[in-house]
Backbone as JSON, one array per atom type, in Angstrom:
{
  "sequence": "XXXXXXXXXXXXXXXXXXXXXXXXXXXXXXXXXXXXXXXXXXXXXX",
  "N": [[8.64, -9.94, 13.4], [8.66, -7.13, 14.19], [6.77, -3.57, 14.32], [6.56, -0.22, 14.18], [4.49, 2.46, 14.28], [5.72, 5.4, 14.19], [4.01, 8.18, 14.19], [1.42, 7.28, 15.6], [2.55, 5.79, 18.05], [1.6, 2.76, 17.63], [2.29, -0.29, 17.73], [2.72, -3.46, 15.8], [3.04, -6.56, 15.94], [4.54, -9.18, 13.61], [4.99, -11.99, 11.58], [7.59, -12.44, 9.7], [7.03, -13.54, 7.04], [4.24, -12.8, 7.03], [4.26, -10.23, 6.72], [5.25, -9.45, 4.32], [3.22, -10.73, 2.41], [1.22, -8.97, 3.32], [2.34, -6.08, 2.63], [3.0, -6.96, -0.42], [0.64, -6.83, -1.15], [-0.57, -3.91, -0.83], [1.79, -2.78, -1.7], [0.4, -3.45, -4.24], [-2.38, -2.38, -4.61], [-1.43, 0.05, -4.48], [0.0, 0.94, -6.8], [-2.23, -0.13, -8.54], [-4.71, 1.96, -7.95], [-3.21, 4.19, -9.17], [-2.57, 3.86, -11.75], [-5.43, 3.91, -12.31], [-6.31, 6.28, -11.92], [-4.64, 7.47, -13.43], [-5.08, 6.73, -15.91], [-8.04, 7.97, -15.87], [-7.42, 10.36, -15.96], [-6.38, 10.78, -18.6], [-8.26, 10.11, -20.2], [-10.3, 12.04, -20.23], [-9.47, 13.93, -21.07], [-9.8, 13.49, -23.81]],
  "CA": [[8.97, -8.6, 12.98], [7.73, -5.47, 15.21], [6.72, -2.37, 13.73], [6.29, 0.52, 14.99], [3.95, 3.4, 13.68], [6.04, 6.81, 15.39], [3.29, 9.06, 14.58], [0.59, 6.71, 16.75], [2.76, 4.69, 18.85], [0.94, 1.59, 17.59], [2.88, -1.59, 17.59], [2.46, -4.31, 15.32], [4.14, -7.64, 15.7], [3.66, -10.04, 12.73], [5.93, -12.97, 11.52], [8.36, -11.83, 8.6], [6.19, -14.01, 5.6], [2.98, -11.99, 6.84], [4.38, -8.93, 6.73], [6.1, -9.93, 2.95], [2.32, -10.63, 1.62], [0.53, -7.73, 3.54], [3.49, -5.18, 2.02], [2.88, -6.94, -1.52], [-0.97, -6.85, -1.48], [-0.49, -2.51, -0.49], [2.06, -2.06, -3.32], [-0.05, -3.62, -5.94], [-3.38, -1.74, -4.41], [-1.37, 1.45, -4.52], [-0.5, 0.89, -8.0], [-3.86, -0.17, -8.95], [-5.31, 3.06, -7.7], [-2.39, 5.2, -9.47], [-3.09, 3.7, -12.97], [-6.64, 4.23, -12.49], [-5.85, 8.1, -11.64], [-3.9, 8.03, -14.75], [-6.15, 6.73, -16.86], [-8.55, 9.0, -15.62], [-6.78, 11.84, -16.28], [-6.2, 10.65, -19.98], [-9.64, 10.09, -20.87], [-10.84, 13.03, -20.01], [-9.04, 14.72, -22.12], [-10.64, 13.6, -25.13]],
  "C": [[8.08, -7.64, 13.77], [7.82, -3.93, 14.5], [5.98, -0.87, 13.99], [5.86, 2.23, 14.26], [4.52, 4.89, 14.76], [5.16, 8.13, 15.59], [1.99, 8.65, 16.21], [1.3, 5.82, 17.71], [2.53, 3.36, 18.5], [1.97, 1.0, 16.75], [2.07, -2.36, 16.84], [3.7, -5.37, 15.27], [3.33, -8.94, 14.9], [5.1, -10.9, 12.23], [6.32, -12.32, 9.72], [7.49, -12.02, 7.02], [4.51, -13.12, 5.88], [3.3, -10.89, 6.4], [4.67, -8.73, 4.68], [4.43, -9.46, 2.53], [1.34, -8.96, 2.08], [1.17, -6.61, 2.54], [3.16, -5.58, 0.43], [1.52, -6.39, -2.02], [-0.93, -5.02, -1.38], [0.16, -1.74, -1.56], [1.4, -1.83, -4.45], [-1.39, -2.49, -5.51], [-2.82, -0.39, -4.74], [-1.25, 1.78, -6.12], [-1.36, 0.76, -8.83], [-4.67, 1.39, -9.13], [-4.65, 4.53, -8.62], [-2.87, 5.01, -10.99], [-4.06, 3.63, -13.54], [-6.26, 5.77, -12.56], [-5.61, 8.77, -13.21], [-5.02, 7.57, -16.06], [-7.61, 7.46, -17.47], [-8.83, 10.15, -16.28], [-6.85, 12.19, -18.42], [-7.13, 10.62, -20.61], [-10.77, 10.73, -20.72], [-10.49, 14.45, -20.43], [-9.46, 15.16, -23.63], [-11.41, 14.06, -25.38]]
}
């Protein structure tokens, strides 16, 4: 799989099952970070 960042030019070529776990491990981190945010937000309310 080749992927191609259009703001930097920068290529990445990585085999379809890397790309699968990299892509899972980024979702869950982003979610991680979002339900911290939110939690955050909520307990700082009190």
């Amino acid at each position: 799989m080749i992927l191609r960042n259009k703001l930097t030019k920068e290529v990445l070529e990585i085999p379809y099952s890397e790309f699968r776990k990299k892509f899972a491990k980024e979702i869950q981190d982003a979610f991680e970070s979002y339900r911290k945010t939110q939690l955050n937000k909520y307990s700082s309310i009190k």
